[in-house]
C-alpha positions in Angstrom: 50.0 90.6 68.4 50.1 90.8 72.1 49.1 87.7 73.8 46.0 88.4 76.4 46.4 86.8 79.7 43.7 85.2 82.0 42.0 87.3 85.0 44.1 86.7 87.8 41.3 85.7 90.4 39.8 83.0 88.3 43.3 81.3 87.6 44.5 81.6 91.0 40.9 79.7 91.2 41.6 77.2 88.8 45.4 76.6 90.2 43.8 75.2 93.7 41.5 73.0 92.0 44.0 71.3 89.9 46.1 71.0 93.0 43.5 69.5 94.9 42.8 67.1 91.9 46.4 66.3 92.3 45.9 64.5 95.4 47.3 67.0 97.8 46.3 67.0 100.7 43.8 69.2 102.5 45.9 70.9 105.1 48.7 71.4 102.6 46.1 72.6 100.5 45.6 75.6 102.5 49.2 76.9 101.7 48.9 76.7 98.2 45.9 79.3 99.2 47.3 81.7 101.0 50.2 82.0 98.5 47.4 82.4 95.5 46.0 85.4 97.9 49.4 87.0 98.6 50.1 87.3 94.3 46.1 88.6 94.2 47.0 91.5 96.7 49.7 92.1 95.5 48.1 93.0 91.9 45.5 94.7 93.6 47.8 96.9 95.0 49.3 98.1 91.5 45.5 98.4 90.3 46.2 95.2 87.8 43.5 92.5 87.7 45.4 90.1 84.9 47.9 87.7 85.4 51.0 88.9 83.1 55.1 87.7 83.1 55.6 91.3 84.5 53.4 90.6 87.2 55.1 87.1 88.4 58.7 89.3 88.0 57.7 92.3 90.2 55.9 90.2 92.7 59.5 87.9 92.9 61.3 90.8 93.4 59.3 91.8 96.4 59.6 88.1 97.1 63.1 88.5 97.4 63.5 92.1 99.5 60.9 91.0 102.2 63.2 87.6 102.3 65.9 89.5 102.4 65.1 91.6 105.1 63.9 88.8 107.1 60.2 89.4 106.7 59.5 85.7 105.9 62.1 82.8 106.1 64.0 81.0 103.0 61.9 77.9 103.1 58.7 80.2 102.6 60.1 82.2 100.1 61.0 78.7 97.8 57.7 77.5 98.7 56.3 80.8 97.3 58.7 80.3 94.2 57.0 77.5 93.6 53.1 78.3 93.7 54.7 81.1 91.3 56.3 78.5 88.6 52.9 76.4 88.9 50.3 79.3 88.5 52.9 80.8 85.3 52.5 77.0 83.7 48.6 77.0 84.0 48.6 80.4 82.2 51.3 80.2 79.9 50.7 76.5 79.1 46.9 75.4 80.0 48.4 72.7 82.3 50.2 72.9 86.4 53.9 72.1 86.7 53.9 69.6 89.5 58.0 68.9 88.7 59.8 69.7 91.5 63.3 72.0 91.1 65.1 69.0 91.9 66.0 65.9 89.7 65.8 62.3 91.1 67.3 59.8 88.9 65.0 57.3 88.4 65.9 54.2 90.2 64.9 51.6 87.4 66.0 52.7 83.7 64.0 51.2 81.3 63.4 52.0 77.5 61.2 54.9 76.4 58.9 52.4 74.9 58.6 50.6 78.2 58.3 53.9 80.4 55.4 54.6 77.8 53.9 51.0 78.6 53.7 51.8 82.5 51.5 55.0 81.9 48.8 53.1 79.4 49.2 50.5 82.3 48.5 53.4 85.2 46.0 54.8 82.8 43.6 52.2 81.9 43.0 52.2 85.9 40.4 54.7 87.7 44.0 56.4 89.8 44.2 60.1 91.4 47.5 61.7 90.1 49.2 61.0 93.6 48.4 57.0 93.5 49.6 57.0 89.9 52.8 58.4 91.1 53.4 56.1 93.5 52.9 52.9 91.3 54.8 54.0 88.2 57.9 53.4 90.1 57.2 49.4 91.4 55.4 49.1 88.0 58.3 50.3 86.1 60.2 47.7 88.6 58.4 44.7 87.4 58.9 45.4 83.7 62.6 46.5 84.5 63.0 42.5 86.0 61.8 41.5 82.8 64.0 43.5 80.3 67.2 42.4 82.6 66.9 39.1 81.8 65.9 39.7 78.3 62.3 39.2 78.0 59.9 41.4 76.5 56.3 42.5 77.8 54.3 40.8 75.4 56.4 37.6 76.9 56.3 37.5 80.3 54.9 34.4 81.5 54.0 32.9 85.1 57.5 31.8 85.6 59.1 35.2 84.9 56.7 36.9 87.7 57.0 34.6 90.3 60.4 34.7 90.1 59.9 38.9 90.5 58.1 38.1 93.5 59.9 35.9 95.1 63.4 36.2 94.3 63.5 40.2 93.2 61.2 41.8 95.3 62.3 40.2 99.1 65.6 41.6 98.2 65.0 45.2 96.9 61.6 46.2 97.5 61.5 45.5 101.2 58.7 47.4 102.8 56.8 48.2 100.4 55.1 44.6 99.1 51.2 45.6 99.1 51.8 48.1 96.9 54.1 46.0 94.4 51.0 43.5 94.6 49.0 46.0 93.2 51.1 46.8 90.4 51.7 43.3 89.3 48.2 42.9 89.3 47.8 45.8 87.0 50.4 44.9 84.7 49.5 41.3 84.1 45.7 42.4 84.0 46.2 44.8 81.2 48.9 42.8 79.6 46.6 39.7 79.6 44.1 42.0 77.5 46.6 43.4 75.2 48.1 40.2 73.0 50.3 38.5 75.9 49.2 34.4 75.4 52.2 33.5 78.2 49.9 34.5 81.2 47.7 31.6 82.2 47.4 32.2 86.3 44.7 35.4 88.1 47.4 37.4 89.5 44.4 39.6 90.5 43.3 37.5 93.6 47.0 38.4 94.6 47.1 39.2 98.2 49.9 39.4 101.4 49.8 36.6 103.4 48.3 38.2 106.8 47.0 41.4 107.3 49.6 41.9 110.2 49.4 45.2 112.2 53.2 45.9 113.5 53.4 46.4 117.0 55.0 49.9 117.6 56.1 50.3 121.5 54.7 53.2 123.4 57.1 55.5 124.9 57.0 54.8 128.8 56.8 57.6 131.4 60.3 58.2 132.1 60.9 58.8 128.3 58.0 61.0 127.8 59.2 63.2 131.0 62.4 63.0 129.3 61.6 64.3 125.8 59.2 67.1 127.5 62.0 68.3 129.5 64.4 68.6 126.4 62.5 71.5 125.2 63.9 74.5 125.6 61.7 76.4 127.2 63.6 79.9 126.7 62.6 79.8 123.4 59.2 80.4 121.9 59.5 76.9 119.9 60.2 75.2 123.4 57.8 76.7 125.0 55.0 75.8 121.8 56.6 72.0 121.6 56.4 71.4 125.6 53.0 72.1 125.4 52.2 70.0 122.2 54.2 67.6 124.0 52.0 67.7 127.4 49.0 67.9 125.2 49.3 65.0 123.4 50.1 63.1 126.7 47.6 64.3 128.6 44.5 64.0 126.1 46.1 61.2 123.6 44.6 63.2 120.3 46.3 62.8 116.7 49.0 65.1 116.0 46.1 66.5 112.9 43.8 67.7 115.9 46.4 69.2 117.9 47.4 71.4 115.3 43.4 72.3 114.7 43.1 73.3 119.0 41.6 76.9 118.4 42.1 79.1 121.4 38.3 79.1 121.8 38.6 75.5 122.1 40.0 75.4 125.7 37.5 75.9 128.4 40.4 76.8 131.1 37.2 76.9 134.1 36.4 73.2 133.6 40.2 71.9 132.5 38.9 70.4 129.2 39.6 70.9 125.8 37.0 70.3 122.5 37.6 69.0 119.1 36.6 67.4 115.9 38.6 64.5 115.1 39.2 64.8 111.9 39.5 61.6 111.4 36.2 60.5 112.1 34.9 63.5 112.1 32.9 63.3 115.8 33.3 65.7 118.4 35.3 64.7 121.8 35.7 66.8 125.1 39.3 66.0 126.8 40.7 66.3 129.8 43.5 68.6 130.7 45.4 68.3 133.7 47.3 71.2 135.9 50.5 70.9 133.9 49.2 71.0 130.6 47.0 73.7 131.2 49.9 76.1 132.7 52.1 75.3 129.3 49.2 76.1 127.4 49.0 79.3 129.7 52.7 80.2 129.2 52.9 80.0 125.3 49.5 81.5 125.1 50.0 84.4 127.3 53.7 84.9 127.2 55.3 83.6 123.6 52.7 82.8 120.9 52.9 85.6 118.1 50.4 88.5 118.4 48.0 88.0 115.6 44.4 87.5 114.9 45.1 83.4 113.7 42.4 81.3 116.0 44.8 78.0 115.9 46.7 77.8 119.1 50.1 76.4 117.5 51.9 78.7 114.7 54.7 78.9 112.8 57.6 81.0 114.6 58.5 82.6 111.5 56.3 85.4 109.6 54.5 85.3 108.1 52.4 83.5 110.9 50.2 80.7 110.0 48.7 77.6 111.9 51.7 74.6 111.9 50.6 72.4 108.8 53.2 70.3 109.6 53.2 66.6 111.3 55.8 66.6 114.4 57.4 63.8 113.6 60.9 65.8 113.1 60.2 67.8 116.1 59.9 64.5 118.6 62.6 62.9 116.6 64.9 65.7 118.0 63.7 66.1 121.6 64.1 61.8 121.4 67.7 62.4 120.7 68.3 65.2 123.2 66.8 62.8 125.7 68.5 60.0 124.7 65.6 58.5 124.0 66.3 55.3 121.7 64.8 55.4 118.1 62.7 52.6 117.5 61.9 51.7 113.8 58.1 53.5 113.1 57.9 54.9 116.8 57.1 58.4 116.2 54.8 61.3 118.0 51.4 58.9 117.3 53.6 57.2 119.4 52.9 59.4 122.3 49.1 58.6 121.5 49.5 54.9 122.1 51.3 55.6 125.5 48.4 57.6 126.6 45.9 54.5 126.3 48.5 52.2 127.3 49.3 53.9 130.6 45.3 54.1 131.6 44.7 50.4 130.6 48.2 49.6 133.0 46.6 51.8 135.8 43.4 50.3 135.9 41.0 51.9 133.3 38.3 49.2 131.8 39.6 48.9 128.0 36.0 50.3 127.1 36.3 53.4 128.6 39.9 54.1 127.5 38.5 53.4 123.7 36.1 56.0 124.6 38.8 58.5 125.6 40.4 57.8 122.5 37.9 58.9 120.4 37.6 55.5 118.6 34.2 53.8 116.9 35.2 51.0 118.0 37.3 48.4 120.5 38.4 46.5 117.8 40.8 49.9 116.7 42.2 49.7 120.0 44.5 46.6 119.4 47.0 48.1 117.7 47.7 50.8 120.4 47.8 48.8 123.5 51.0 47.3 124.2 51.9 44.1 126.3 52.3 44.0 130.3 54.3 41.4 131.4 52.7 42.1 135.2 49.4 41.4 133.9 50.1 38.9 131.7 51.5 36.8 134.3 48.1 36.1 135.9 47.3 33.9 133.5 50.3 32.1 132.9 49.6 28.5 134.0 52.0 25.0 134.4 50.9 21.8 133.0 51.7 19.6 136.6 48.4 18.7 136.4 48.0 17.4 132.5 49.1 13.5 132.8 51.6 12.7 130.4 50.3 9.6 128.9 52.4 9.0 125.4 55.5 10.6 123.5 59.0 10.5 124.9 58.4 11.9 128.0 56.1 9.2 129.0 57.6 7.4 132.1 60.4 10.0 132.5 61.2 10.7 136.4 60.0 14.4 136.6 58.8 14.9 133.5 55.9 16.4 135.0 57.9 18.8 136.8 59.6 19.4 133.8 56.8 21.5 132.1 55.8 23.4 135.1 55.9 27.3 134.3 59.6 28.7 135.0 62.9 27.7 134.8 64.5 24.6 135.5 67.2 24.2 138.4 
């Protein structure tokens, strides 16, 4: 009996949904599309309508001469391999392939029964796909602590996970403490409510300490002229990365936005430019000043690929697409070129916090600089402003004036001077 096969539209249909359900994002999303409507086209073109092994073979093998040939690039051409291997699951199996091609040994080995106990853990909790996968690990973590030192789930007990949280997870879970939180909270929840009398403490009011915000430093001006002038700009990804560069400078929008500029977007008569944050999905008009405006020009005019794509910034490699990558990478590389030091989480957003940080150093009322931003609110401005030591030190004050009337100092020759602001002679 031969086996019939799904209509090709409807799966193709089907496969985005499930990868949406996933957890993928949005913007990554739209790859998975455009592969889904190369393999339609590509049936349409040998008048087939049905998905079929025959079909996923031929369309591979054109895969593999348009690769070859230099039509599109290796990384495109694995990428498609994989869309392929998840849309020949869904029909072949009823379910996606989400595996990737390569294996990752698992970091904490653990019995089958146990690796069984962290998905009824993850599952008896309201998860997407992508949350789930990043708890099984620090889940699989605690109940690893408690098989090393020979205890069993049904016998953990308040002892055995403080002693997970204060001795095991300072040491090799650094970084990433909220999230362990969470599990344990999970785990002892459902354990609780599953026969385990040995937990007697709510592990579910579990919190960090402080809700701290880290303090990333900006880039200064001599950096960012530095990492603009490491692009090379006799080469069509210098020319596009100067301009992201000076874009991001001069308007101080998210990397997300950038990549979403439209060439209709730019009003070149008034030097402004017009987006939707997608963030907070408001409209805001930007500025753009003389040099931005001519790298925009230069890639526009004389380097961006000739297509009918409305996104300013594409891919240099066909086929062409909008970039649907972050730049992190990319400003990691021009940092080194310039010698620009790497900081720990200082990154292209980076460039975002320089722009408000520059305005507030030059003058601009905090108020209007949040506005410029594009932020709700002044309270999100914290965490972008960073420290000047010019300013600050109009409001550093001595205590000449406070009498010392009790304590050791009291009755010291000078003491007074002592705590004046400064150092000592």
């Amino acid at each position: 009996m031969i086996k019939a096969y799904p209509l090709l539209k409807p799966l193709t249909a089907q496969l985005i949904e499930e990868i949406r359900a996933y957890g993928i994002l949005e913007v990554s999303l739209e790859q998975y599309q455009i592969v889904c409507n190369s393999i339609v086209r590509f049936a349409q073109s040998l008048q087939v309508d049905s998905y079929s092994p025959g079909l996923m073979d031929s369309y591979k093998g054109n895969l593999d001469t348009r690769c070859s040939s230099g039509e599109i690039c290796r990384e495109y051409h694995r990428f498609q391999l994989r869309v392929m291997r998840m849309l020949s699951s869904l029909a072949e199996r009823g379910i996606v392939d989400f595996s990737s091609t390569k294996s990752h040994p698992l970091k904490y080995i653990v019995s089958n029964e146990t690796n069984n106990l962290v998905e009824m853990i993850l599952d008896s909790y309201p998860v997407s796909h992508a949350t789930k996968n990043d708890l099984r690990a620090p889940t699989r973590h605690f109940l690893w602590y408690a098989e090393q030192i020979g205890i069993k789930p049904q016998f953990i007990d308040d002892t055995i996970v403080m002693s997970f949280l204060i001795d095991e997870v300072p040491v090799s879970n650094g970084g990433s403490t909220g999230r362990t939180l969470r599990c344990v909270k999970y785990a002892t929840e459902y354990l609780r409510t599953h026969g385990n009398d040995c937990l007697h403490r709510d592990y579910t009011l579990l919190k960090l300490k402080n809700d701290h915000r880290r303090i990333i430093p900006a880039y200064s001006e001599a950096e960012i002229s530095g990492i603009a002038q490491a692009a090379d700009t006799a080469s069509t990804i210098g020319k596009r990365d100067l301009a992201i560069i000076l874009v991001a400078y001069c308007t101080g929008l998210r990397g997300i936005d950038i990549i979403g500029i439209k060439l209709s977007d730019i009003d070149w008569h008034n030097h402004k430019v017009s987006v939707v944050q997608s963030k907070t999905h408001t409209p805001i008009v930007s500025e753009l000043n003389g040099a931005t405006l001519n790298a925009l020009a230069d890639y526009i005019l004389d380097w961006r690929p000739k297509c009918d794509i409305p996104e300013v910034f594409l891919t240099v490699k066909a086929p062409y697409r909008r970039m649907s990558k972050g730049f992190g990478s990319m400003i990691d590389k021009y940092c080194e070129k310039a010698g620009v030091s790497k900081i720990a989480f200082r990154g292209f957003h980076s460039i975002r916090r320089s722009f408000e940080t520059v305005m507030v150093s030059r003058g601009v009322p905090i108020e209007t600089a949040s506005q410029m931003m594009g932020h709700k609110s002044i309270t999100e401005d914290k965490p972008y402003l960073t420290h000047d030591t010019h300013q600050i030190s109009f409001v550093a004050m001595d205590f000449s004036d406070v009498p010392i009337t009790s304590g050791f100092y009291f009755g010291h020759t000078g003491s007074a001077r002592s705590l004046e602001g400064g150092a000592g002679t």
